[in-house]
N, C-alpha and C positions, 0 to 999 in steps of 0.2 A: 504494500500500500504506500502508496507516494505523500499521500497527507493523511491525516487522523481523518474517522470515517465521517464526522460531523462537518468537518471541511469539505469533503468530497462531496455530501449529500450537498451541502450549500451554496457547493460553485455549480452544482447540475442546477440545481433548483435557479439558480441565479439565470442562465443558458436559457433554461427552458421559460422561464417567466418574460426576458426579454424578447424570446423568439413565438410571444407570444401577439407579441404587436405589427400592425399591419402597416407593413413597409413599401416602399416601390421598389421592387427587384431588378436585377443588374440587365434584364432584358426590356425595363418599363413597365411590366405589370404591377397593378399592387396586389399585395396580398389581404387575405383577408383577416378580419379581426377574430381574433382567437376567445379573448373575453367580452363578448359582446354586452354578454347580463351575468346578473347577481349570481342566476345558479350557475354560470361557467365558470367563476371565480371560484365558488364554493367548492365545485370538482377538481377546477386545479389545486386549492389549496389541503381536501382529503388527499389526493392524487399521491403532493409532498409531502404529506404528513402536518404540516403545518398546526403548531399546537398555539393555546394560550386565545382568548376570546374574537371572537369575528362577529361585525356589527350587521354583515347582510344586509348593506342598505346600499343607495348609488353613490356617497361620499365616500365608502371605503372602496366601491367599485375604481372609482375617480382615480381615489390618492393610489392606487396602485397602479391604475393604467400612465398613471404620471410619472411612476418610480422606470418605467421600461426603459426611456430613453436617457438618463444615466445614471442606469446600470449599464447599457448599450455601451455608451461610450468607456467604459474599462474595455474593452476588445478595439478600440480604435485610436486610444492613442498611446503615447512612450510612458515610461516609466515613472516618469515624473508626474506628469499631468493622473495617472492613474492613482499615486498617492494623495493627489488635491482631492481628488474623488470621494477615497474613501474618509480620509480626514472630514471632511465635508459634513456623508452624511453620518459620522461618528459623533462629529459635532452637532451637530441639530438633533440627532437622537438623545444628548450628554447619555451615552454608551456609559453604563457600569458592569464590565465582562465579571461574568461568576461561574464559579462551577456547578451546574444544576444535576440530577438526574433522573428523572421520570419516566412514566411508561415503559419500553422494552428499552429504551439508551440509558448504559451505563454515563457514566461523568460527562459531562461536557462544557461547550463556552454556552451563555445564552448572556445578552449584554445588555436586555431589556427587558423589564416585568412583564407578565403575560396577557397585561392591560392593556399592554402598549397598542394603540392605532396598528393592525397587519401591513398596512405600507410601511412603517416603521420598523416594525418587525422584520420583515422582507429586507429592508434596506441595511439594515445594521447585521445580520447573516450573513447576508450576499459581503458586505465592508471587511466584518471579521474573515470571510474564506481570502480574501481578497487580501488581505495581511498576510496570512500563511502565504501566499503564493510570491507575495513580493517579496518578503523577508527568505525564501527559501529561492531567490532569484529563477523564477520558474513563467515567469510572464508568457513567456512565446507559448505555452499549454493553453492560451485564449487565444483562438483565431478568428475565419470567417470561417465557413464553408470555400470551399474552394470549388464546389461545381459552377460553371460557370452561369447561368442565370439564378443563383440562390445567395442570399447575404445573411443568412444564420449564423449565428453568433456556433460555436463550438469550445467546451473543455476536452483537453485532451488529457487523460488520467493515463493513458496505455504506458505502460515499461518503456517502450523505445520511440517513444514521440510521433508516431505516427496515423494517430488521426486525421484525415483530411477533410472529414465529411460530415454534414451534421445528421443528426437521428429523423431526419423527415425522406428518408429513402435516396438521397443524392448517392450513396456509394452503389449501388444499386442500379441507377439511372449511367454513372458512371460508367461504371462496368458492360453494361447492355451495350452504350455508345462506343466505349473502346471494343469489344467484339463483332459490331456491324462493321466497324471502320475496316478490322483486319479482315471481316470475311469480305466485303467491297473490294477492299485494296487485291486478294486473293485472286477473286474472281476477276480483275483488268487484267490480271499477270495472267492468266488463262489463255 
């Protein structure tokens, strides 16, 4: 395991909450919106496990679909501007990291009461993985997707760095397109 497993859950959750927001993709489409309403929230937040109170209403709808796009920006810029980031929203959380343990997770960080507003929540998770990852100089593990019409945010956890694709079928897509090309290219040499 490359980070403790509460880190790991963190930075997916993080991934996956930004890649939930509807973007215009590198060929001009937009995507569509992933949390459209309350119950889509609420599934994705059973989904992560996500614990500690949810208001279920459109303002907590809101403050999360507002957290998507910087969280987004930790995958887009240097290492610097990604510590402004987190500091940021550590600071507007005033973050008090503790060691909690609940449910099936032994010990962990949890850096905000369980009152806290879930965009809050969300935000200071995602901040705390985002520590680990800079202090363990591991930045380049956040990518894009590299398929070429997709701009999905990607953690890379693998052993040997080698993620390129994010979880919505791009490698997949990938692979299909590299095997037409070589059977085409095949078939002209014929």
């Amino acid at each position: 395991m490359l980070f403790a497993h509460d880190t790991e859950v963190a930075l997916a959750a993080a991934a996956a909450l930004v890649n939930t927001a509807p973007l215009v993709t590198a060929d001009g489409d937009t995507d569509e919106e992933d949390l459209p309403d309350i119950a889509a929230l609420d599934t994705f937040v059973s989904s992560w496990g996500w614990t500690g109170e949810l208001r279920h209403d459109e303002a907590e709808l809101r403050a999360v679909r507002a957290l998507r796009p910087r969280l987004r920006r930790i995958w887009e810029v240097d290492e610097d501007e990604v510590v402004q980031i987190v500091n940021q929203l550590l600071r507007e959380a005033k973050a008090l990291p503790q060691l909690v343990r609940h449910d099936e997770w032994s010990y962990h960080l949890h850096a905000t009461p369980p009152a806290a507003p879930l965009a809050t929540r969300m935000a200071v998770e995602a901040a705390m993985a985002i520590v680990d990852v800079v202090r363990s100089d591991e930045l380049s593990r956040l990518r894009i997707c590299e398929y070429p019409t997709c701009i999905n945010v990607v953690v890379d956890l693998s052993k040997n760095r080698s993620k390129r694709f994010c979880d919505d079928g791009c490698g997949n897509r990938a692979a299909v397109a590299a095997y037409r090309a070589r059977r085409n290219a095949a078939a002209r040499q014929s």
